[in-house]
C-alpha positions as CSV (number, residue, x, y, z in Angstrom):
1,X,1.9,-12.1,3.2
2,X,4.1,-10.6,0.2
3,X,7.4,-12.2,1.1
4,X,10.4,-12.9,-1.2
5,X,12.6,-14.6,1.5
6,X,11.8,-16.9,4.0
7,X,12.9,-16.2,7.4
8,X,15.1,-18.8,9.1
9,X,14.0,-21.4,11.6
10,X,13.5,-19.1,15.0
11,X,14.3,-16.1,13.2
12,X,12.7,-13.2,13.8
13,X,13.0,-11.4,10.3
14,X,13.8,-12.4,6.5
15,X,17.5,-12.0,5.4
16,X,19.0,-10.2,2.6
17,X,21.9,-12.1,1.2
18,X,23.6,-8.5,-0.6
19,X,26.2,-9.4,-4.0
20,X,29.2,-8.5,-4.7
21,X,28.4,-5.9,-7.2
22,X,26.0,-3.5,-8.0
23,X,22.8,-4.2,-8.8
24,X,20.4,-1.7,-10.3
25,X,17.4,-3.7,-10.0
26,X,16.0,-2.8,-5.5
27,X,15.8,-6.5,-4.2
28,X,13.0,-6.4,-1.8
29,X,13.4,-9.2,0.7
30,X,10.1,-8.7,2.8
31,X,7.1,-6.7,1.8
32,X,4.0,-4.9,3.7
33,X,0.9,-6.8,4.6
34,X,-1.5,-4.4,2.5
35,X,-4.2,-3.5,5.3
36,X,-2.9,-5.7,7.9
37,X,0.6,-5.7,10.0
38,X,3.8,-4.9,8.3
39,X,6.2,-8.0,8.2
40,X,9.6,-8.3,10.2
41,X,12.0,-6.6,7.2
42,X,12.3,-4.5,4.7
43,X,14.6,-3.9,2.6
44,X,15.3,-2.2,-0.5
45,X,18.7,-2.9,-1.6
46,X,19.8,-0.5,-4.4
47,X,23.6,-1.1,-4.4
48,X,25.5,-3.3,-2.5
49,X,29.8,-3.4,-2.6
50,X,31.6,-6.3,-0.8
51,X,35.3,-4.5,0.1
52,X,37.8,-6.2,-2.1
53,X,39.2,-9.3,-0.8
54,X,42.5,-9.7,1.7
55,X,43.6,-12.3,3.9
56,X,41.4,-10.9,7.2
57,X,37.9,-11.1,4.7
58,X,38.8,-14.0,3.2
59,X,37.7,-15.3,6.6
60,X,35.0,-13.1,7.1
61,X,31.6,-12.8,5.2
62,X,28.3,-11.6,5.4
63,X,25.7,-13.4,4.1
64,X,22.4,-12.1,5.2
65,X,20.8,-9.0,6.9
66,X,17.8,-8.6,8.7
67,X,16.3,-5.6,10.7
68,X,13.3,-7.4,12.5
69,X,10.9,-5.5,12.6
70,X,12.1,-2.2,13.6
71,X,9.9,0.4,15.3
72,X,10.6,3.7,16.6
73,X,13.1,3.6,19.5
74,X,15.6,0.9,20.2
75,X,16.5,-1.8,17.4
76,X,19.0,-4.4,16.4
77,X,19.9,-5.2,12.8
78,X,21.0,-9.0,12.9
79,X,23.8,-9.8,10.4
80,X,24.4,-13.3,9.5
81,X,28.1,-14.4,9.3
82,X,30.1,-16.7,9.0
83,X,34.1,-16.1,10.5
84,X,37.0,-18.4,11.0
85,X,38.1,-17.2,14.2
86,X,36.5,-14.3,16.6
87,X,37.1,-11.0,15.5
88,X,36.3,-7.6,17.1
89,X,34.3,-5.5,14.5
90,X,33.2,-1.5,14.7
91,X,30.1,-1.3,13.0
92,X,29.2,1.9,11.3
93,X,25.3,3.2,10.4
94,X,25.1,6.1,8.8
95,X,21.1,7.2,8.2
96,X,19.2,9.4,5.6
97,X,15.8,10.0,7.6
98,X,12.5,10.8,5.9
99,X,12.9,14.1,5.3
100,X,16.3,14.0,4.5
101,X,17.9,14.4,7.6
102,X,21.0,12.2,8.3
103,X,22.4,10.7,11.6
104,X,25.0,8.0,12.7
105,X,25.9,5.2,14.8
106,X,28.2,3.4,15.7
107,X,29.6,0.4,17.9
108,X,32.3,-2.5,18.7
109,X,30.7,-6.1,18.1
110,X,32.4,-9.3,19.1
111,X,32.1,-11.6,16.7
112,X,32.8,-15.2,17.8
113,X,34.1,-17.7,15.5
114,X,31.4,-20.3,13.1
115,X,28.3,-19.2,11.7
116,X,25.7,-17.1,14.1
117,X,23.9,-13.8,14.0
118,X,25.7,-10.7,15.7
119,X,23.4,-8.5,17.0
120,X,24.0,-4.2,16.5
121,X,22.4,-1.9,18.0
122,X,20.5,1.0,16.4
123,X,17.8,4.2,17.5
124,X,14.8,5.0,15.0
125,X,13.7,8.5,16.1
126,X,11.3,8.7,13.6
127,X,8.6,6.8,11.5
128,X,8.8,6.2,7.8
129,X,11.5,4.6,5.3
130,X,15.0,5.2,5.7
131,X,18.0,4.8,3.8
132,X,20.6,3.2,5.4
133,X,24.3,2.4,4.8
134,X,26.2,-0.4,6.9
135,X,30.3,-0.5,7.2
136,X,31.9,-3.2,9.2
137,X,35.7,-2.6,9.7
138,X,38.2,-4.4,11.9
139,X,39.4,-2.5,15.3
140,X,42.5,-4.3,14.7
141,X,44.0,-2.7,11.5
142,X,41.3,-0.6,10.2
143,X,40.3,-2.7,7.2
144,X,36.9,-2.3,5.5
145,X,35.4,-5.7,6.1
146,X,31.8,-5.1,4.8
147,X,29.9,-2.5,3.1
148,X,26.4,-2.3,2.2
149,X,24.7,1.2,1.0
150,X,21.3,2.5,-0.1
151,X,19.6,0.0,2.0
152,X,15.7,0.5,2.7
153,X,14.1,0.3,5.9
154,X,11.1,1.1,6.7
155,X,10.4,2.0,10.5
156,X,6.8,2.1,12.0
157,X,5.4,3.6,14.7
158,X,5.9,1.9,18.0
159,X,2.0,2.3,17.8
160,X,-1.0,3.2,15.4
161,X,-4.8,4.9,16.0
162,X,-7.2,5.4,13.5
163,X,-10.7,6.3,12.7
164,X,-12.7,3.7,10.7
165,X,-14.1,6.5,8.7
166,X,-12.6,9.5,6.4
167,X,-15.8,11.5,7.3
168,X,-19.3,11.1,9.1
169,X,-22.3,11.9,8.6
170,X,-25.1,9.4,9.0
171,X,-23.2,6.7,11.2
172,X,-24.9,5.8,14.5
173,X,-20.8,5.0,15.8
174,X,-17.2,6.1,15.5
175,X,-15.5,2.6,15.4
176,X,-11.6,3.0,16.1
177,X,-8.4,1.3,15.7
178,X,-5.1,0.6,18.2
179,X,-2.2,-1.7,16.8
180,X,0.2,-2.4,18.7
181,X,4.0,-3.0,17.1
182,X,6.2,-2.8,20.2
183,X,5.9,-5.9,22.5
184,X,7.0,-4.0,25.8
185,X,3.7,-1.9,25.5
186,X,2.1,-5.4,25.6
187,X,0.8,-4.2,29.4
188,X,-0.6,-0.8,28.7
189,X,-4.0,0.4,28.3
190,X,-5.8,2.6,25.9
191,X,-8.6,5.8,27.0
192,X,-10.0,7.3,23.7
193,X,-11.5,10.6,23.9
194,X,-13.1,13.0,21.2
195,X,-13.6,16.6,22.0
196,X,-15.2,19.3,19.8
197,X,-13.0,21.6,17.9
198,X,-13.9,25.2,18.6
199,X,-15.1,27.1,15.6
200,X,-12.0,29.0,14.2
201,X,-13.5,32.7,14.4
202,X,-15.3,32.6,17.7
203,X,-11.9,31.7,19.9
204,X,-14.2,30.0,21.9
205,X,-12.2,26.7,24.1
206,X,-13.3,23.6,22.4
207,X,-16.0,21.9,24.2
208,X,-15.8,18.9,27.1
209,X,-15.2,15.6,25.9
210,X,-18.3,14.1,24.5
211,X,-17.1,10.3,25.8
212,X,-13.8,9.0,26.8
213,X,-13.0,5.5,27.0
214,X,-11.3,2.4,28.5
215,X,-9.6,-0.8,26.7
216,X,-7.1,-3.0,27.5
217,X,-4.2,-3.1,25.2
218,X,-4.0,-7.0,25.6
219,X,-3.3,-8.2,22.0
220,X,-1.5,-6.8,18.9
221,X,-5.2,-5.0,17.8
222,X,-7.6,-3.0,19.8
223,X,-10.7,-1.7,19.0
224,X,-13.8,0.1,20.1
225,X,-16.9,2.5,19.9
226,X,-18.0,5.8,20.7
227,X,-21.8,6.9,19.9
228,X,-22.0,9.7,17.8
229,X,-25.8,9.9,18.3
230,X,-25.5,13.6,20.2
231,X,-22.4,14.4,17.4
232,X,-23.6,18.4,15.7
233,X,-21.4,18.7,12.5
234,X,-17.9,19.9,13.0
235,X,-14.6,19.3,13.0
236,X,-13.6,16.5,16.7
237,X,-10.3,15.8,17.6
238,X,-10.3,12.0,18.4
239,X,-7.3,11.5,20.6
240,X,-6.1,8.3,21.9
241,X,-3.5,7.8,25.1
242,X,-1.5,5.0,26.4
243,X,-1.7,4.6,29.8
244,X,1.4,2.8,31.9
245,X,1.7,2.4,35.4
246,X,3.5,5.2,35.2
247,X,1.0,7.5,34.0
248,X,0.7,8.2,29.8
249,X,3.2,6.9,28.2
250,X,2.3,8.6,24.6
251,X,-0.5,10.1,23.2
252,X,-2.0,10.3,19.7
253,X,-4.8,12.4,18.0
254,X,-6.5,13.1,15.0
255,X,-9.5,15.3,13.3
256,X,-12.5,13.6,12.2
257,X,-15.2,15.1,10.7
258,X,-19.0,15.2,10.5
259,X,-21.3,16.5,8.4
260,X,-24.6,16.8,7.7
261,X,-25.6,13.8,5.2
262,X,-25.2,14.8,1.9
263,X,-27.7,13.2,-1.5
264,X,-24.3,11.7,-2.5
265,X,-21.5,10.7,-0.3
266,X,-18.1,8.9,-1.4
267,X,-16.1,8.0,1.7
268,X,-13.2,5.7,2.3
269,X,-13.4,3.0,4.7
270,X,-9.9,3.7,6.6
271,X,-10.0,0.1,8.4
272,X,-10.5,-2.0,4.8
273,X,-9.0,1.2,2.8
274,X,-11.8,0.1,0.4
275,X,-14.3,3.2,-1.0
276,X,-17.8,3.4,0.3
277,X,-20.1,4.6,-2.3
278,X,-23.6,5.8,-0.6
279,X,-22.9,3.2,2.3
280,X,-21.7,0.3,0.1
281,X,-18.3,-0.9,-0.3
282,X,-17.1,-0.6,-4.0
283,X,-13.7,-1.4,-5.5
284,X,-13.5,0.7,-9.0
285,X,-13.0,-1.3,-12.1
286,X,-12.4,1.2,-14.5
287,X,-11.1,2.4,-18.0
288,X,-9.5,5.4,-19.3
289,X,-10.7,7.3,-22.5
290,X,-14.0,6.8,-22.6
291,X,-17.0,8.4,-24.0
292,X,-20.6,8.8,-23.4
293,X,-21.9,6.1,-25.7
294,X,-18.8,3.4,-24.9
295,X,-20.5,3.1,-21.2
296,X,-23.4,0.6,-21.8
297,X,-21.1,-1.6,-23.3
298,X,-18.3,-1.4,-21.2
299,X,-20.7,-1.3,-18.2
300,X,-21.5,-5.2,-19.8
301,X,-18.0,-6.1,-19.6
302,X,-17.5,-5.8,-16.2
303,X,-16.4,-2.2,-15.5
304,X,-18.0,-0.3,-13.4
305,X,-15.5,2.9,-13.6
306,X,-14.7,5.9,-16.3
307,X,-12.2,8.2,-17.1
308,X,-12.2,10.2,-19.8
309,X,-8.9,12.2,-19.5
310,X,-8.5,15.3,-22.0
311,X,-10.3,14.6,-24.4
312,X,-13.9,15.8,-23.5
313,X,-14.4,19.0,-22.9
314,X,-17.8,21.3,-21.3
315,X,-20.8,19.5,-22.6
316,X,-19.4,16.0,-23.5
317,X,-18.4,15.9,-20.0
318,X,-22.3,16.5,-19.1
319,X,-23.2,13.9,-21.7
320,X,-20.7,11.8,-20.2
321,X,-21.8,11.8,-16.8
322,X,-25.4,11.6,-17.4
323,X,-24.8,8.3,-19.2
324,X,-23.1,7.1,-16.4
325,X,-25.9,7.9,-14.7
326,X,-28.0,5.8,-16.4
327,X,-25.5,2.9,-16.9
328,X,-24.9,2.8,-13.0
329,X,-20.9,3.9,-13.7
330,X,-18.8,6.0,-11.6
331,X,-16.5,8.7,-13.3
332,X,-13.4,10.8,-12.3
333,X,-14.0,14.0,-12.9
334,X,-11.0,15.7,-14.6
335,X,-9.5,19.1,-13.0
336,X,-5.8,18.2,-14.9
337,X,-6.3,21.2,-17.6
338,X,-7.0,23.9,-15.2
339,X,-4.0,23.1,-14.0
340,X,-1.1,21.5,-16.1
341,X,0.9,23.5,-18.1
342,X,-0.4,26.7,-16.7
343,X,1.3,29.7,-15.1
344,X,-1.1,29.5,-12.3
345,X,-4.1,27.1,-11.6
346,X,-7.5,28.3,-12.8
347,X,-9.2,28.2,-9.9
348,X,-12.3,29.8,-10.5
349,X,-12.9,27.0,-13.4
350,X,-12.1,24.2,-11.1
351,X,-14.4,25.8,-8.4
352,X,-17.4,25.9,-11.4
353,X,-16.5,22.1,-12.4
354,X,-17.3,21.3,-8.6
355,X,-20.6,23.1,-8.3
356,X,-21.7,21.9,-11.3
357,X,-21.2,18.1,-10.1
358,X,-20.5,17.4,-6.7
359,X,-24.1,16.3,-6.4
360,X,-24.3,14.7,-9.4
361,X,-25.0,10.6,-9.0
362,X,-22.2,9.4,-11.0
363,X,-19.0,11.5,-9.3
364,X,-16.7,8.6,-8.2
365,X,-13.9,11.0,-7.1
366,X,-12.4,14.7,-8.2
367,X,-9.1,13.3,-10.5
368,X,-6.6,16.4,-9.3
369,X,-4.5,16.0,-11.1
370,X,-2.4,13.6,-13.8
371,X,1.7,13.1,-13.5
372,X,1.9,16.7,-11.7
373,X,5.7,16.1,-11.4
374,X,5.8,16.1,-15.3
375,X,3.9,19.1,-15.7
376,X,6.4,21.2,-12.7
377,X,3.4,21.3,-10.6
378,X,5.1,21.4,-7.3
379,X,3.5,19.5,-3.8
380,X,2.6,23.3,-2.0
381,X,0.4,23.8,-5.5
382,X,-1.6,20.2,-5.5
383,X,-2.1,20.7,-1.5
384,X,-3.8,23.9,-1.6
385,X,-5.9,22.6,-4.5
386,X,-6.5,19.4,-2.7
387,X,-7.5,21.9,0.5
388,X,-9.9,23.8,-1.3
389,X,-11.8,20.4,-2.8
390,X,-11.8,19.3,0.6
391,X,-13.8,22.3,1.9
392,X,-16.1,22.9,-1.1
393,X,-17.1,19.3,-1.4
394,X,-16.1,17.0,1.8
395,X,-18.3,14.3,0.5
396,X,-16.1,12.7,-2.3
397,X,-12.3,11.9,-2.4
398,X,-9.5,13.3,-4.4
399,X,-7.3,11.6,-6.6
400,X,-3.6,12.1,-7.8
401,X,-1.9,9.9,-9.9
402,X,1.9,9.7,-9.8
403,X,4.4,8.1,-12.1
404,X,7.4,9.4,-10.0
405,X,7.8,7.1,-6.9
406,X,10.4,9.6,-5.5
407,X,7.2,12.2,-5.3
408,X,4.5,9.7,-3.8
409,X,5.5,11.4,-0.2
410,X,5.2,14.6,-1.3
411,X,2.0,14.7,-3.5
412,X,0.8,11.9,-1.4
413,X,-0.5,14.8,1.0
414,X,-2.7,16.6,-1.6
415,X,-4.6,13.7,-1.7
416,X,-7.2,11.3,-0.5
417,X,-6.5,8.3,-3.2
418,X,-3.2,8.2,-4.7
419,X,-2.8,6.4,-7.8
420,X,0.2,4.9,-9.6
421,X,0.9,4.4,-13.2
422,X,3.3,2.2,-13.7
423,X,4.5,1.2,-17.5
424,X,6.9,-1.2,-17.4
425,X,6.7,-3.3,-20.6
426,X,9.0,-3.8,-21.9
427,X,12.0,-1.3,-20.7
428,X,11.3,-2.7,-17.2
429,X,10.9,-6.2,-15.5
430,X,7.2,-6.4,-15.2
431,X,8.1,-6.9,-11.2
432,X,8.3,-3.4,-11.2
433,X,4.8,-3.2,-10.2
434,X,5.0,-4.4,-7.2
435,X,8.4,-2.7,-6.7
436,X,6.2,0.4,-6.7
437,X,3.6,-0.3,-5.3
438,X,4.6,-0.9,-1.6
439,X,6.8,2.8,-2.4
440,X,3.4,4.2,-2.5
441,X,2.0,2.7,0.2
442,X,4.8,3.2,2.6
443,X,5.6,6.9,0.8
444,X,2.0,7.7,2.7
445,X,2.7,5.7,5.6
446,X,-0.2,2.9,4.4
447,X,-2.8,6.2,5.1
448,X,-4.1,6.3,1.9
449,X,-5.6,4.1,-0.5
450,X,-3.4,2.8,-3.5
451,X,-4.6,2.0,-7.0
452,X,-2.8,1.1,-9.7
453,X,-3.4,2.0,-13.6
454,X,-2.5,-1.0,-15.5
455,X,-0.4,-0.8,-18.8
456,X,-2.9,-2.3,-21.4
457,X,-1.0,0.1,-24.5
458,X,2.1,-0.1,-26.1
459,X,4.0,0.3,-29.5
460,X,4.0,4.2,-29.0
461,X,6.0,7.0,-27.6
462,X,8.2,5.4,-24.9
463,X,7.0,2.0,-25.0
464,X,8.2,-0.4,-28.4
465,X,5.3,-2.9,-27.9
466,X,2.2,-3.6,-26.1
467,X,2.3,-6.5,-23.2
468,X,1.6,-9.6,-23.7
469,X,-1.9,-10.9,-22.1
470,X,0.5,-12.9,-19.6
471,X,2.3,-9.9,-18.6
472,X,-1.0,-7.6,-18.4
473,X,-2.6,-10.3,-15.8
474,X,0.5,-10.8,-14.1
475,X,1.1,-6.8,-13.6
476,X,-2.6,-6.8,-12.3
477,X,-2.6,-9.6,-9.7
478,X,0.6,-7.9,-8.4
479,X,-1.3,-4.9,-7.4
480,X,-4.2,-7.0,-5.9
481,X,-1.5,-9.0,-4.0
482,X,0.2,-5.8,-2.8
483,X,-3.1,-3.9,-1.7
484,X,-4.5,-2.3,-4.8
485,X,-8.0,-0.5,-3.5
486,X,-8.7,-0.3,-7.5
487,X,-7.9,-0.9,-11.0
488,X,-8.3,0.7,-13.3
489,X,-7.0,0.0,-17.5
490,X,-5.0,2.6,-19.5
491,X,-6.9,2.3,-21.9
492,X,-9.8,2.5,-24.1
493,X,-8.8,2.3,-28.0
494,X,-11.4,2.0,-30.8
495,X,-10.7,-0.7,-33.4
496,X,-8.3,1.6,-35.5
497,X,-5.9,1.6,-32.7
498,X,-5.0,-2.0,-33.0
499,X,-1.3,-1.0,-33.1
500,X,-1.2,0.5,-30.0
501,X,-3.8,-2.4,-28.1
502,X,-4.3,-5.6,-30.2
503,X,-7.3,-7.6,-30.4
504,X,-5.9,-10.3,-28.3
505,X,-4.4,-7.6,-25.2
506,X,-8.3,-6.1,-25.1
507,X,-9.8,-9.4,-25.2
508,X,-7.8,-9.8,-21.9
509,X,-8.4,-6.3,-20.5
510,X,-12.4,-7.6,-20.5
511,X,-11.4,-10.8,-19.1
512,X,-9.8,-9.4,-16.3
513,X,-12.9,-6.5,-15.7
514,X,-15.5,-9.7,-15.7
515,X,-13.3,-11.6,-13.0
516,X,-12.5,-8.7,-10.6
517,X,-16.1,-7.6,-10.7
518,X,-17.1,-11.9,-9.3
519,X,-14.0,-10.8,-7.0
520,X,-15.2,-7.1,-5.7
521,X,-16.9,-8.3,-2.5
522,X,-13.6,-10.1,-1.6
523,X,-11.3,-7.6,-2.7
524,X,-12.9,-4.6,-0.9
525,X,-12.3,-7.1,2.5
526,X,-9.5,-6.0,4.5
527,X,-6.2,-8.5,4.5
528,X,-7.1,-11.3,6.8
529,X,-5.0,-11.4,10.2
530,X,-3.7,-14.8,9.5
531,X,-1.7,-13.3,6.5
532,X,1.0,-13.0,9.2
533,X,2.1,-16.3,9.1
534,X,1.7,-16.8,5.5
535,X,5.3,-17.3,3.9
536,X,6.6,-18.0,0.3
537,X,8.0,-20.9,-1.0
538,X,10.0,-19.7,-3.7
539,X,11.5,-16.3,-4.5
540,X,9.6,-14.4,-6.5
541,X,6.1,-15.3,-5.7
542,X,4.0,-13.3,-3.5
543,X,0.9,-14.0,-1.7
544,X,-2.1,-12.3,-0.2
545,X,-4.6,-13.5,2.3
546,X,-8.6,-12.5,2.3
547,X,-11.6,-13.8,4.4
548,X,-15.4,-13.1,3.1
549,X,-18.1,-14.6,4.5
550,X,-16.4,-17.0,6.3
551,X,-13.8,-18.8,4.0
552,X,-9.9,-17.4,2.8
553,X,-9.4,-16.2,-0.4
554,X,-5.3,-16.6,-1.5
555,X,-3.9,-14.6,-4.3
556,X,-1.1,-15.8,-6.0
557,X,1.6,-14.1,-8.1
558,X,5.0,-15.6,-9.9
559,X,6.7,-12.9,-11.3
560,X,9.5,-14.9,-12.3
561,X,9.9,-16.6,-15.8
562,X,10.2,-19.9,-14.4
563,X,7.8,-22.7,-12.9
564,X,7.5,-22.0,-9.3
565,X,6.5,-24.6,-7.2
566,X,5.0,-23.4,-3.6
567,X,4.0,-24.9,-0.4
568,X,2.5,-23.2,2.2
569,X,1.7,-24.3,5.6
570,X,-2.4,-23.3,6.8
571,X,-1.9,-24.8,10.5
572,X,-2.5,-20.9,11.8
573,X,-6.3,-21.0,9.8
574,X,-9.4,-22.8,11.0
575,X,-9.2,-26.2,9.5
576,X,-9.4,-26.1,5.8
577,X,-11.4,-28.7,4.4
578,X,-11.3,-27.8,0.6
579,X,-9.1,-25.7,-1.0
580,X,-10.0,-25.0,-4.8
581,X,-8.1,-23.2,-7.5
582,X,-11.3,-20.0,-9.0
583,X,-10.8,-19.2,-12.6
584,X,-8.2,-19.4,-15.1
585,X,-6.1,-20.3,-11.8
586,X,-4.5,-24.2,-11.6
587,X,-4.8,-27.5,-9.3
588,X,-4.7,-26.4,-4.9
589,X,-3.6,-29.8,-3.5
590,X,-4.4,-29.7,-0.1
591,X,-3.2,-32.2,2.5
592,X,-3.0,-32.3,5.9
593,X,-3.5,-28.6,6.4
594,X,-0.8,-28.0,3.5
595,X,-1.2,-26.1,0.7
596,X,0.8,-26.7,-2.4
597,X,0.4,-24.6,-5.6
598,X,2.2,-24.6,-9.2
599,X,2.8,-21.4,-11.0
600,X,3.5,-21.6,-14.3
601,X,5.9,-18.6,-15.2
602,X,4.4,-15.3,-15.0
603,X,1.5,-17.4,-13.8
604,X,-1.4,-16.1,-11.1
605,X,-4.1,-17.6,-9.4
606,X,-6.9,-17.0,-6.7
607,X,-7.8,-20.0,-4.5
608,X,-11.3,-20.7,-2.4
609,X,-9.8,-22.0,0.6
610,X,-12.8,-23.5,2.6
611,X,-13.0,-23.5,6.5
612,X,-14.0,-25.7,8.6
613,X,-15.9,-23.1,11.2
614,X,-17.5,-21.0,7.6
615,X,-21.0,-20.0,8.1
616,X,-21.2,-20.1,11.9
């Protein structure tokens, strides 16, 4: 669980105590559980204002706000107070929805006297992140008591379905998904049901159902099977209903695909988010700029990934992926020139690049397209590129990667992968990261896979100096801690280029390729379910929970410049017996079902924590 603040005792989400004055940096008070349930609260705070003082807010103040887990349909957001004597309050919502629309709310609140929580009603009509701005103001006089803008909050479904596959072909079973995030559908029951799409030029109906069925909706996650043993390739619609005792009480469908198999097939696992190469889970350690004869030696280092951006062309691509071949790494293939910087994309180019490769035994994924945003490539562009990929090769993903988070949404859906480069050393706190990654995840609504390209350059263009090996490793354990499916190093720089990546910076770039590759079979593992009840002891530390073959795996991030000094409570885990601090990472000292860690600043760490019931 990525948390920055710790709910209160009984509380049911974590609290954002605003400022009184702006701050530029977003304060994020809860974050997502990468591949498992979203926490009670999020909030971005980009600006905060406190009303000037007077003798009515003297005894009135705010200290904390909390949304609690909203979900579409009815929701309170709880505001802590604290107020001399009680005081009737109009509270005022105004909401930018996803999308852009706006809407407003509005009620009177009774606020008694002494410190509580004053509950105010709100409607979500919608999933996705929304902005939202809070004014409290007295009914008596009219004063502005309170005023909070640009607040984040991020509103799920009241429930989720999914596939556990982006496409089938030689799978015996279509596993799916139900989570559950409203507790009054605690009683319903799901039917699944997958039907045949009809064949878009014979306007044929689309076939009976192939199998529908029944599962209670008991706990907070559901799942199930269908045989796709009498499957024919074609496009299903897989829908999924709740049933009430009223009847359906909502419905929700999607299109899966199936295929005939394929010599080479690169699919994502949709439960895990983690990449399936040829039926094997793989999480891509990989490095930019590359050539041909650099991959047996960077294949030794740990990496198992290439890019070579612009600066191969026609043949030394073929070189390129033939030694990949051989080395057993797994390249992007660049379409970014046929694109960028162009009046119109060259589409008959990009078609030839795919024909030429999407068979070939080192294609990772097709790399759309780099930074289209800086470039004026506009969404409608990349998503009937990503479109056309899709139908002349279903059997590999596509990649973007973004640099501008307020595009993730939009080029998020010309995409299979999205990946973020994020730079933030040193014109940015190296938190940034983070900061960014869960606006990519929840920019796609946590659909898509999220890697991160890690800053391992500096002392050039934008960027005065390199990071330091501290920062690099912290900036990299904050994208595993907040769900990275892969990283990958920007990048690759000969001996000459010492400037730009010293000796000491590339040194740690290899370190940190040799430990994620001892890591990969835990890091392509989906977040553990106990993650829910995993909270931070200090601010700025965030954690992440992993099982594998039977034991936890805790990642550990302080992205403060101070000690941090953590204790975190394991009572919701099988016993742990032995917990054990893997790598460079310090001292776990476990007692009595406590776990206490010290993080020196900047400081990471993965832990072995080993249970009781591991192996049975």
């Amino acid at each position: 669980m990525t948390l920055q603040a710790r709910p209160e005792p009984g509380g049911h989400g974590a609290t954002l105590r605003p400022s009184g004055r702006a701050s530029a940096r977003p304060f994020c008070c809860a974050r997502r559980l990468p591949g498992g349930w979203v926490l009670p609260v999020w909030l971005c705070l980009s600006a905060c204002y406190l009303s000037p003082p007077s003798p009515q807010v003297a005894q009135f103040a705010v200290e904390g706000l909390e949304t609690r887990a909203p979900t579409v349909g009815a929701n309170q957001l709880g505001l802590r107070v604290l107020c001399r004597s009680p005081l009737p309050v109009q509270a005022q919502l105004r909401w930018v929805r996803p999308g852009g629309g706006r809407s407003e709310d509005s009620c009177r609140v009774d606020v008694p006297a002494g410190r509580g929580c004053v509950d105010v009603p709100y409607m979500a009509t919608m999933a996705g992140v929304h902005q939202l701005s809070v004014r409290l103001v007295d009914t008596r006089n009219g004063l502005l008591l309170y005023r909070a803008d640009s607040l984040r909050v991020v509103v799920r479904p009241a429930w989720e379905f999914a596939p556990d596959r982006s496409l089938y072909t030689r799978e015996p079973v279509l596993r799916w998904r139900v989570r559950r995030n409203r507790d009054d559908l605690a009683a319903a029951r799901v039917q699944v049901v997958w039907q045949r799409l009809a064949p878009p030029t014979t306007g044929s109906p689309a076939a009976a159902a192939a199998e529908t069925v029944l599962a209670d909706l008991d706990g907070r996650e559901t799942t199930g099977a269908l045989s796709t043993a009498a499957a024919e390739p074609g496009d299903y619609a897989l829908t999924a209903r709740l049933l009430g005792s009223t009847g359906v009480v909502d419905t929700a469908a999607v299109v899966v695909s199936f295929r005939s198999p394929a010599s080479r097939e690169v699919k994502i696992d949709q439960f895990s988010q983690s990449l399936l190469v040829d039926g094997v889970p793989f999480f891509p350690i990989g490095l930019y700029w590359l050539r041909a004869d650099d991959l047996a030696a960077v294949r030794a280092l740990g990496f198992n990934s290439a890019d070579y951006y612009y600066r191969l062309q026609s043949e030394q691509v073929a070189d390129l992926m033939d030694a990949a071949a051989r080395s057993g790494m797994q390249v992007l293939v660049e379409l970014s020139d046929h694109i960028r910087n162009l009046d119109a994309p060259d589409v008959a180019a990009i078609d030839a690049l795919v024909d030429r490769y999407r068979s070939h035994p080192a294609l990772l994924a097709w790399y759309l397209i780099d930074e289209p945003a800086e470039s004026g490539v506009s969404p409608e562009v990349t998503r009937r590129l990503y479109e056309r990929l899709r139908q002349r090769d279903p059997y590999h993903p596509v990649l973007v990667v973004n640099n501008r988070p307020s595009t993730y949404a939009a080029h998020g859906r010309s995409c299979d992968l999205l990946a973020i480069d994020v730079y933030p050393v040193p014109n940015s706190p190296v938190s940034r990261v983070r900061e960014r990654m869960d606006e990519a995840w929840w920019a796609t609504g946590g659909s898509r896979p999220v890697w991160l390209i890690a800053q391992a350059f500096g002392g050039t263009e934008h960027w005065p100096r390199p990071p330091t090996t501290a920062e690099l490793r912290n900036m990299v354990f904050q994208g595993l801690v907040h769900g990275a499916r892969g990283i990958f190093f920007y990048r690759y720089c000969t001996a000459s280029e010492r400037n730009i990546q010293p000796q000491p910076l590339w040194e740690e770039v290899q370190r940190l390729a040799g430990e994620l590759r001892g890591l990969a079979p835990v890091l392509v593992e989906p977040a553990a379910a106990e993650q829910a009840w995993l909270a931070d002891g200090e601010p700025g530390v965030d954690l992440a929970l992993r099982r594998y073959a039977g034991d936890y795996y805790l990642f550990a991030v302080n992205t403060t410049l101070s000690t941090r000094r953590v204790s975190i409570s394991l009572e919701r885990l099988p016993p742990i017996t032995r917990a054990e601090g893997l790598g460079r990472s310090g001292p776990a000292d476990l007692q009595r079902q406590q776990l206490r860690l010290e993080l020196a600043a900047l400081g990471t760490g993965v832990y072995l924590l080993e249970a009781h019931d591991s192996g049975e």
